[in-house]
N, C-alpha and C positions, 0 to 999 in steps of 0.2 A: 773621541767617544761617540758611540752612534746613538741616533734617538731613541731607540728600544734602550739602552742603557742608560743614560740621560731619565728618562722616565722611569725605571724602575729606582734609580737613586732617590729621586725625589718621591717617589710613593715610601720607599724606606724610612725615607728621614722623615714625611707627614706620622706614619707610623710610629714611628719613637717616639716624635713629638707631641702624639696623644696619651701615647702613655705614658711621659712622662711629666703630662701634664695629669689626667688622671690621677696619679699614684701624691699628685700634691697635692690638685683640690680634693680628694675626699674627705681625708683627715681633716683639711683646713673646713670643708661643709658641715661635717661631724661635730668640732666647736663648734660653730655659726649656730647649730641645732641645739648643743648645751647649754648657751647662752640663751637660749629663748625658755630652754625646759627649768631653768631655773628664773625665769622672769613669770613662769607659770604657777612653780610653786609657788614663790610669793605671794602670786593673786590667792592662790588657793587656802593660804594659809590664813591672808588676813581676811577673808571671806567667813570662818569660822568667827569672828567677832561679832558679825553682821555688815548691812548695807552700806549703812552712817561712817564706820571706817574703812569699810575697801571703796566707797567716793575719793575719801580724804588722801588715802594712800594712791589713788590712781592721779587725784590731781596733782600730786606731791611729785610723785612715779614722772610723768610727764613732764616737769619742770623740769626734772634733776636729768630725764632722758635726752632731751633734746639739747641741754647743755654738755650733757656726759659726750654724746653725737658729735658734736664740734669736735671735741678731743679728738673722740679718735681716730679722726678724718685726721686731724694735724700729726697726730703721733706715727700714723701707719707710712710717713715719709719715708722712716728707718728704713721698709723694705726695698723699696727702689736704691736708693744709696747703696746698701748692703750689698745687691744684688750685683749691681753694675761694678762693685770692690771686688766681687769674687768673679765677675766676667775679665777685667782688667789682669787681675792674676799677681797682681804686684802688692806687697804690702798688708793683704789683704786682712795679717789676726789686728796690725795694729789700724787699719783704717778699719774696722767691722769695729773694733772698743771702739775707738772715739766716738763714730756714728751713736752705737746703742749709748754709750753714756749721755753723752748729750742728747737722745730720746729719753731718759728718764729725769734728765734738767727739765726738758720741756713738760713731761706730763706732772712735775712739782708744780712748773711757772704756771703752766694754764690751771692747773688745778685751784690756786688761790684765789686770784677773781672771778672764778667760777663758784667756790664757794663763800665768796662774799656777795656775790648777786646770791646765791639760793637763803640769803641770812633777810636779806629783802623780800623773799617773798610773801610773808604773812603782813609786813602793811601793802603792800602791791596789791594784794587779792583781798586785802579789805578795802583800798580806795576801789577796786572794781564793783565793787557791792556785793561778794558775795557771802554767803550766810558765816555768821563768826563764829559759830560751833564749828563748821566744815574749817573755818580757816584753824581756829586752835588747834582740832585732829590733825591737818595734811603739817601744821608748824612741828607738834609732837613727833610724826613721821620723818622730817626728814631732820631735825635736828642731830640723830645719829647719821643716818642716809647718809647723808650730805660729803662726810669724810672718807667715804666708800672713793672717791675720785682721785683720790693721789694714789692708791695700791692697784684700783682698775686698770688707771691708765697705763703703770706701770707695768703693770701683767699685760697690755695689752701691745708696748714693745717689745717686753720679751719673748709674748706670742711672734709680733711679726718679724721679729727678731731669726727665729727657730725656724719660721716660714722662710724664709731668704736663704738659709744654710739647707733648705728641704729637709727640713728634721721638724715635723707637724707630732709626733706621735707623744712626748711628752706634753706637751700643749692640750691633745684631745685627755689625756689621762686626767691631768691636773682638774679639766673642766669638770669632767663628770666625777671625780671625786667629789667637787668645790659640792657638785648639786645636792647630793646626799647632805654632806653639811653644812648644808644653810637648810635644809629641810629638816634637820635634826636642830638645826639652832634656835630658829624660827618655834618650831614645837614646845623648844623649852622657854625661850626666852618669853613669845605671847603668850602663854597660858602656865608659866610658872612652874618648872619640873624641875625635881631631882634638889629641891630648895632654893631653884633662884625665885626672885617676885616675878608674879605676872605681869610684866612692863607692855602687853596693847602693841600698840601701835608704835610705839617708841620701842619696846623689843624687835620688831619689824626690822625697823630701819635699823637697829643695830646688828641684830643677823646677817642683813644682807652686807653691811661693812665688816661683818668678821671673816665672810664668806671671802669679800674681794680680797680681803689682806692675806687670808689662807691661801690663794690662788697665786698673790704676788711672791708671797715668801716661800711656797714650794717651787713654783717655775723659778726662781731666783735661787735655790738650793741645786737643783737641778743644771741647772749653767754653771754654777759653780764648781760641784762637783763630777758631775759626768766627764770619762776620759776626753771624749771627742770635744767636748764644747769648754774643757777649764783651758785649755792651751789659748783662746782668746780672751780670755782675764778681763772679763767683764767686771770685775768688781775691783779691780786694783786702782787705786788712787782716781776714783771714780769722782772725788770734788775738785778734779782738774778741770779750768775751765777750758774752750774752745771755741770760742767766739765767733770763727767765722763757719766753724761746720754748725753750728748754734743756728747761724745767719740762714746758711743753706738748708737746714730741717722746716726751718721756717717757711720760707720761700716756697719748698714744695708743699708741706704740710699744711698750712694757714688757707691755702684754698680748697685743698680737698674735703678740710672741718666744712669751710662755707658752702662747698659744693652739698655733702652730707646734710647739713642743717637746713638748705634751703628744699632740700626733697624731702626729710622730715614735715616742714612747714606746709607743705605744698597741703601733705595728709592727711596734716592736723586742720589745717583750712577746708579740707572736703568733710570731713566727718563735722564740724560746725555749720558748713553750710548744710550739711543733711539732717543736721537736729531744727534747721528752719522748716523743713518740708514735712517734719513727723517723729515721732519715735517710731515706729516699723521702718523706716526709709534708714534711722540711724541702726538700728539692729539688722538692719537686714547686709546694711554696707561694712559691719564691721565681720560679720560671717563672711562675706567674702573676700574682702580684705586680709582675715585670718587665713583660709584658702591661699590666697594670692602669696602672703607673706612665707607660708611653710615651703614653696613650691620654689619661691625667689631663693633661697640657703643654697639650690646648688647653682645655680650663674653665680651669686654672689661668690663662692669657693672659687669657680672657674675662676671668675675676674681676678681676687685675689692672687692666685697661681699666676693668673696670663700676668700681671706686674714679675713677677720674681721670672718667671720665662721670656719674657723681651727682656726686663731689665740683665738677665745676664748674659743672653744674644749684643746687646747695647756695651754693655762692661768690655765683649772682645770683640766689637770691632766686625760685626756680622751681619750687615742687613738684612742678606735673604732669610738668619736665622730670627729674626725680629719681628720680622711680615708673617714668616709660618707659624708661629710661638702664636701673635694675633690674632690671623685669621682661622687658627686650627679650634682655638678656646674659643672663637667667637661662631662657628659651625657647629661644635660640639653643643653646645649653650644652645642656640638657635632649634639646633634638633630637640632636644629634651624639653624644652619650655614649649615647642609646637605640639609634642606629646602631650604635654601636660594641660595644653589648653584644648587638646581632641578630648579628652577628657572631664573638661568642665563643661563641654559641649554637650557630652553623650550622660553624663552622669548628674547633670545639676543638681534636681531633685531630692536621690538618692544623700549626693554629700551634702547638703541642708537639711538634709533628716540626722546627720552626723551632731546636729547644733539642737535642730528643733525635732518636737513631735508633730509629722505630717499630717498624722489624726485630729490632733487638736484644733479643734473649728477658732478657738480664739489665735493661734500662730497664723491662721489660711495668708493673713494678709503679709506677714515678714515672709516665708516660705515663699510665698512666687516676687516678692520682689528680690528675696536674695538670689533664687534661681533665676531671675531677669539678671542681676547683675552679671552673674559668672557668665553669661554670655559674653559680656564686654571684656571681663576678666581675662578669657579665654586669648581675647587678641591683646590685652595687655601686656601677656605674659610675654610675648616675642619682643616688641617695644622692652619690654621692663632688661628683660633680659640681657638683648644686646648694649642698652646702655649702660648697665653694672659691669657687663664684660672688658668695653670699648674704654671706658673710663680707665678703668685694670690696666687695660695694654700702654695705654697714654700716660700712666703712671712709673710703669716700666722706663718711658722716656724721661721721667722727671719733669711730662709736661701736663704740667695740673692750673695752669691760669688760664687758657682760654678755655677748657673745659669747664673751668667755674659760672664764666660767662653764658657758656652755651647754655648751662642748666638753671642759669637766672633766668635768660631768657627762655628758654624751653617751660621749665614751670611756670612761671610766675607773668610772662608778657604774650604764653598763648595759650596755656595751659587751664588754668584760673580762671580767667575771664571768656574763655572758652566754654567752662563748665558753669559759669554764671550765668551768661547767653543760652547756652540751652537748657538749665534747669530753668529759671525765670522767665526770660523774654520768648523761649520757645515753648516752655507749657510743656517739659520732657523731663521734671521734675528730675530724682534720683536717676534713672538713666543719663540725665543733662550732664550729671556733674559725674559720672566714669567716661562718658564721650570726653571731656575735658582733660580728665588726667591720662584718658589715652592718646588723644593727642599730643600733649603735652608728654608724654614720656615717646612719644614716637619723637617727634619733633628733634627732641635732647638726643635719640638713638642713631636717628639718621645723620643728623650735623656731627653726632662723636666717632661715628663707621668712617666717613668721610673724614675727619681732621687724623683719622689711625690710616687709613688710607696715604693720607698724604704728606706726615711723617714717616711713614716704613717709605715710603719713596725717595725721601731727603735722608735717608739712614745713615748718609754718614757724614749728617752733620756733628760737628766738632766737640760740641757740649753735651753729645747725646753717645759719645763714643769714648773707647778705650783710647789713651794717648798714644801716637805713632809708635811703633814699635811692638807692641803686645802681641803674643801668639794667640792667634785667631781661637784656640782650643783652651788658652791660661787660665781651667778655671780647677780654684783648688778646692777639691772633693770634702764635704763638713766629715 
C-alpha cells in the first residue's frame, strides 16, 4: 500500500472515529445538562420558602452530593466491562446481564452505608456548632432525600449501561421527562396542591426521591421491554449472585468513586477557603464556577464516550483503535474547551452581567472580581477538560487505580496548598486559590495524557485485551 493511501486510510478512520464519537457524547452531554437542570429546579423551588430553608437544603444537598459522587464514580465501572464484552464478541448478552446485574448489587451495597452516614448528619453538624434551627431544617430535608440513592444509582447503571451498547437516547428522554416531574412534584408537594399537605422542606427531599425512583423504574421498563435491549434479560433471575464479577466492578469502580469524591473535595475546599477572604470573593467564585461547570458537560460527554470507544477497541484486540478512540475525544474536547475559554476571555463582563446587575454600584465589587476570575477560568477550562477526558480513556482500559493516585496527588498535594500559598502567603487573595485549582487540575491533566499515552502503547497488554482468538471486528451491534 503506498503512502498516499496509507494516509488517506487513516484520515478516514480519524473521521468515523469523530463521528462516532460525536453521535455518543452528545446525547450522553444532553443528560449530563438534565441532571444539573433538575438540581436547579430544586434550588428554585425551595428558594420560594425563603433563605433559612434553601441554607438548610443546600447543606443537606451537599452532604447527600458528595456522598451520591462516590457512587457513581463506582457504578459507572459497568461501562468499561460492558464495553470491552461487546469488543470481545463472545458471549456478550450473557456477559453484559451479569455485568449490569451485579452494577445494580453494587449501587444497593453502597447505597446503605451511605445512608447510614447521611442518618448521622444532624448530630455531626451539631458537634460542629452549627445553628440547631439550620440543623433541624437540613435533618427535615434530607430525611426523604436520603433514599433517593438506591433508585439514582441504579438509573445511573442503567444509563451507563445503554451508554456502552451506544443507545444514549432513551436515557436523554427518561431525564428530561424525570425534570418536568420533580418540578411538578416539588410544587405540589412544598406548598400543598391538589390536597396533599404542604410538607416544606421534607416535601423537597421527597420529590426529588420520587423523581430518582421515576427515572429508575422507567429506564428499567425500557430495558426490559424494548425489542433491541429485552434479548439481554437484564432482569432475569437478577438475585443471582456473582462474586467475582462483584469483585471486578469493584476493583474498577471503588477508585473512580475516590477519584470523583476527591475533585468534588478539592471544590468544596476552595469555596471555604473563599468565604475566608469575603463574601464578594465567595459570590464572585461561585459565578464563575457556574460558568466553568455548564461549559465542563461536554468534555465530561466526550470522556464518558472515549471509555465506551477504547473500551471496545480494548474488547477486540485493537491498539491502533484504542490510541485514536483517545487521542480523537481528547483533540476534539481540547478544541471546544479553548473555544470556550476565548470566550470567557473576550466576554467576561458581559457573562457576569448574566448573574449580576453591572449597574448596581453595591455588586461593583463581585462584578470585577468574578470577571478577574473567568480569566483563570478560561485556562482552566483546557486543564479541566483534558483530564475528564484522559480519565474516560483510561477507564476504557479498566485502568482507574493509578489515576486515583494521580488526582490525590494532583488536587490535594499541589493543588490545595498551592492555592493556600498564594491566596495567603502571596497576598493574591481569590486569584491565589484559581492559580491553585488551575494547577492542580493541570497537574492531574498532564500525568493522565501521559499514563493514556503510555498505555495505548503497551495496547496489547493481556488484561486490557480481547482473549486470543477474537476477530479484530467481533463487535455485536445493540
Amino acid at each position: 500500500m503506498s503512502d498516499v493511501q496509507t494516509r488517506l486510510r487513516s484520515r478516514a478512520a480519524v473521521g468515523a472515529e469523530i463521528r462516532a464519537l460525536l453521535a455518543l457524547a452528545a446525547p450522553l452531554t444532553l443528560t449530563n445538562l438534565g441532571q444539573i437542570a433538575m438540581m436547579t429546579t430544586d434550588v428554585l423551588m425551595v428558594a420560594t420558602l425563603g433563605p433559612h430553608p434553601l441554607a438548610a437544603s443546600a447543606l443537606g444537598g451537599a452532604l447527600l452530593f458528595t456522598i451520591w459522587m462516590f457512587g457513581v464514580g463506582a457504578v459507572t465501572a459497568v461501562a468499561p466491562m460492558v464495553a470491552q464484552a461487546r469488543g470481545r464478541g463472545r458471549d456478550v448478552r450473557q456477559d453484559c446481564r451479569r455485568t449490569v446485574q451485579q452494577g445494580i448489587w453494587l449501587a444497593l451495597l453502597l447505597s446503605l452505608p451511605a445512608i447510614g452516614l447521611l442518618l448521622l448528619a444532624g448530630p455531626v453538624l451539631r458537634g460542629m456548632g452549627q445553628d440547631p434551627a439550620l440543623v433541624a431544617d437540613t435533618e427535615s430535608y434530607l430525611a426523604p432525600l436520603m433514599w433517593c440513592l438506591p433508585p439514582s444509582l441504579a438509573f445511573i447503571v442503567l444509563r451507563t449501561f445503554l451508554a456502552a451498547l451506544e443507545r444514549t437516547r432513551p436515557a436523554v428522554v427518561v431525564t428530561f421527562l424525570a425534570i418536568f416531574f420533580n418540578a411538578g412534584a416539588n410544587w405540589v408537594l412544598i406548598h400543598g396542591k391538589f390536597g396533599f399537605p404542604a410538607l416544606g422542606l421534607f416535601g423537597a427531599g421527597l420529590a426529588s426521591t420520587l423523581a430518582a425512583l421515576f427515572m429508575a423504574v422507567a429506564l428499567g421498563l425500557v430495558v426490559a421491554l424494548d425489542p433491541g435491549l429485552r434479548r439481554y434479560r437484564v432482569w432475569t433471575r437478577i438475585w443471582q449472585s456473582d462474586w467475582g464479577r462483584l469483585r471486578e466492578l469493584l476493583a474498577i469502580g471503588l477508585p473512580i468513586g475516590a477519584m470523583m469524591t476527591l475533585e468534588c473535595a478539592l471544590f468544596s475546599g476552595a469555596t471555604l477557603v473563599m468565604g475566608l477572604i469575603g463574601a464578594d470573593a465567595v459570590a464572585a467564585h461561585q459565578i464563575a464556577l457556574q460558568c466553568a461547570s455548564v461549559t465542563f458537560m461536554v468534555p465530561l460527554g466526550l470522556g464518558q464516550a472515549a471509555t465506551v470507544r477504547v473500551g471496545l477497541a480494548a474488547g477486540r484486540g485493537d491498539p491502533a483503535g484504542m490510541a485514536r478512540s483517545g487521542w480523537t475525544a481528547l483533540g476534539v474536547g481540547s478544541l471546544f474547551m479553548a473555544l470556550m475559554g476565548v470566550l470567557f476571555l473576550l466576554l467576561a463582563e458581559p457573562i457576569v452581567g448574566l448573574f449580576l446587575d453591572r449597574a448596581d454600584p453595591a455588586t461593583a465589587g463581585t462584578v470585577a472580581l468574578a470577571a478577574g476570575f473567568l480569566f483563570y477560568a478560561a485556562v482552566f477550562q483546557l486543564a479541566d477538560g483534558a483530564q475528564v477526558i484522559a480519565a474516560g480513556a483510561l477507564r476504557g482500559l479498566k485502568d482507574t487505580r493509578l489515576p486515583m493516585l494521580i488526582a490525590g496527588f494532583g488536587y490535594w498535594a499541589v493543588g490545595f496548598p498551592l492555592g493556600l500559598v498564594c491566596a495567603f502567603v502571596l497576598g493574591w487573595n481569590g486569584d491565589g486559590v484559581w492559580i491553585g485549582l488551575t494547577g492542580g487540575l493541570a497537574t492531574v491533566a498532564v500525568l493522565l495524557v501521559l499514563r493514556f499515552r503510555d498505555r495505548s502503547r503497551r495496547g496489547s497488554a493481556r488484561h486490557d485485551l480481547a482473549r486470543p482468538g477474537a476477530h479484530p471486528m467481533a463487535v455485536e451491534m445493540p
